[in-house]
Structure formats: C-alpha cells, structure tokens
N, C-alpha and C positions, 0 to 999 in steps of 0.2 A: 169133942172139939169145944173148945171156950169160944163163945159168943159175947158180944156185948151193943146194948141199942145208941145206934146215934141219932141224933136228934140235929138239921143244919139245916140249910134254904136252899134251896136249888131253883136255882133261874129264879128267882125273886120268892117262891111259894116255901112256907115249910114242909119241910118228910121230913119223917121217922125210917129206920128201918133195924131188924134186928141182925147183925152180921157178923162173921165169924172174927177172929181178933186177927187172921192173918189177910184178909179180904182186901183187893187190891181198888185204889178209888176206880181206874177204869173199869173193872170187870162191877162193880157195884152200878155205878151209872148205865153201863149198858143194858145189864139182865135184869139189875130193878127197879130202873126207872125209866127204859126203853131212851139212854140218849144216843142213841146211833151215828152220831154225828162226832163219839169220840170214839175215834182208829185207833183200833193193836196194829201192830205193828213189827216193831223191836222189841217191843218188852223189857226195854233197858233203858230205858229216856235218853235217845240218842236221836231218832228221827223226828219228836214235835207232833207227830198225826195225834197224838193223844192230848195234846195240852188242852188243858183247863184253867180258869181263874181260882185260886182261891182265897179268898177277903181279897181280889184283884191284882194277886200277881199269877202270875206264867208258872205251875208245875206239869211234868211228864203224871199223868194220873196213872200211868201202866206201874210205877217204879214209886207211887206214891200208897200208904195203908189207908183204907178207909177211913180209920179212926181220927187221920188228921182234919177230917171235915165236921167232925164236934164241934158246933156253937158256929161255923162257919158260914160263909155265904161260898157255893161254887156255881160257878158261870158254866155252860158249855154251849157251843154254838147252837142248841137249840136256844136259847136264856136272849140270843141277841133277834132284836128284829130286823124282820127283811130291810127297813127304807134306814137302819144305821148306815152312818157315811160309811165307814168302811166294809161292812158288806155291801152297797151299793160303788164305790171305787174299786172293791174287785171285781164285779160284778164287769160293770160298766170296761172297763179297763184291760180287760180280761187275763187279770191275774192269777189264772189258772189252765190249764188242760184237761189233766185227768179228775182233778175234786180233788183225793184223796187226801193231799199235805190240807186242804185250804180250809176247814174250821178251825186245823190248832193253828196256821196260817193267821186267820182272822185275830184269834185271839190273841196271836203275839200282838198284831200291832193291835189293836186296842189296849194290851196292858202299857205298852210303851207312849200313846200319846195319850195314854192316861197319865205317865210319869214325863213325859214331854212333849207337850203339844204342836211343836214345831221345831223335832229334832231333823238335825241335815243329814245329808242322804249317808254318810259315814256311821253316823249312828244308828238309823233305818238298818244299813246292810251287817253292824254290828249284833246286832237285837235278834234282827229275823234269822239270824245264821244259827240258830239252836234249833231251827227247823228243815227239815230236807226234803226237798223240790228236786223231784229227776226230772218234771217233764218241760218248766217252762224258762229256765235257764237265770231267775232271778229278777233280773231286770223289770218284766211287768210286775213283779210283786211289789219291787221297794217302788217304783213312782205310784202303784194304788195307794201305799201309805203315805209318799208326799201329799199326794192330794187330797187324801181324810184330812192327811192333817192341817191339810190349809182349810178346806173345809170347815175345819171346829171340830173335827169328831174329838170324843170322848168318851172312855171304857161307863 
C-alpha cells in the first residue's frame, strides 16, 4: 500500500500524519485525530453529516481523499467554540433534534456568512439544502442562520 505524510492545520494547531494515498478525509479525522463530531453517513456526499471546512469552504470529507488537506487549514466542529454565534443560535434556537445533521449543519452556515454575512432567507435555504435534516423540518435551522447572521457571526 502507497502511503504518503500530510502535513495541514486542524482546528487551528498543526498535524502531521502518515496515511495511505487512498485514505478518505472523514475516516482520517475521526480515527486519527479523534474528531467525532464528523458523521459517516452516506459515504457519497449526499447527506452533509460529514462536512467540513477546507481553507473555509463546505466539502463532504466522506467522498473527499485526504491528501487534499496538504498545506490546508480544515475546520471541523470540534475547531468552533461553544460561545460562536452560530453554535450558540442553534443552540439557543433549537436548531436541531437528534444532533446528528448539526455539526456539518453548523459548518454550512458558517461557511456561507463567511461568503455572506447577511444572506436572505432564499439564499440560507439554498446553501443549507446540500445538507439533510430528517428530524426538524428545516425551518429552525435557516432562522438560527438568520440570526448568526445578524448577529455578526463569522466562519
């Protein structure tokens, strides 16, 4: 098996780590760097439970190769703190039920009012729709994001 070492930041810190050439980012983040907080799921980049930032935009890390985080910065909801506006407008707001959608949840909208900080709700429910929510019908997700984003928040 061909390996090769990447070298990228996660959540702000640098790692190293040595890993195979076909090594998928989700399956790397979770077994070697314990971030639990990124869902398998579909394993097709279809449901969003796995998204992550990388250099700050929104990939499925399940359907993503590790090697694309060379030199990168990736985000995953451990990397955000509790009092960020938008973990705190989900929180608050109760943008979720079961958890499971709500870290690649989270990180959609952070990456989107990182690229618009006070996008209308058509754009909100354009963005967050690459991720999939069985339990709470949408509606509390996109006004947690209106409210980050009035807020200020930013990725």
């Amino acid at each position: 098996m061909t390996s090769l070492r990447l070298t990228f930041r996660l959540n702000g810190a640098a790692v190293s780590r040595e890993v195979p050439t076909s090594a998928v980012l989700a399956e790397l983040l979770r077994e070697e760097f314990g971030c639990l907080g990124v869902k398998l799921a579909c394993s097709r980049a279809v449901c969003g439970a796995c998204t992550v930032l990388l250099d700050g935009a929104p990939v499925a890390s399940c359907a993503t190769f590790a090697f694309r985080a060379e030199g990168a910065e990736v985000t995953t909801i451990e990397g955000v703190p509790e009092d960020d506006p938008v973990r705190r407008a989900f929180a608050e707001h109760s943008a979720f039920q079961c958890g499971y959608c709500t870290p690649g949840m989270i990180l959609l909208a952070k990456a989107l009012l990182a690229r618009n900080p006070q996008p209308t709700r058509e754009e909100i429910v354009a963005w967050m729709s690459s991720g999939l929510c069985r339990c709470t019908g949408y509606q509390m997700i996109v006004e947690a994001v209106e409210i980050a984003g009035r807020a200020g928040a930013a990725a």
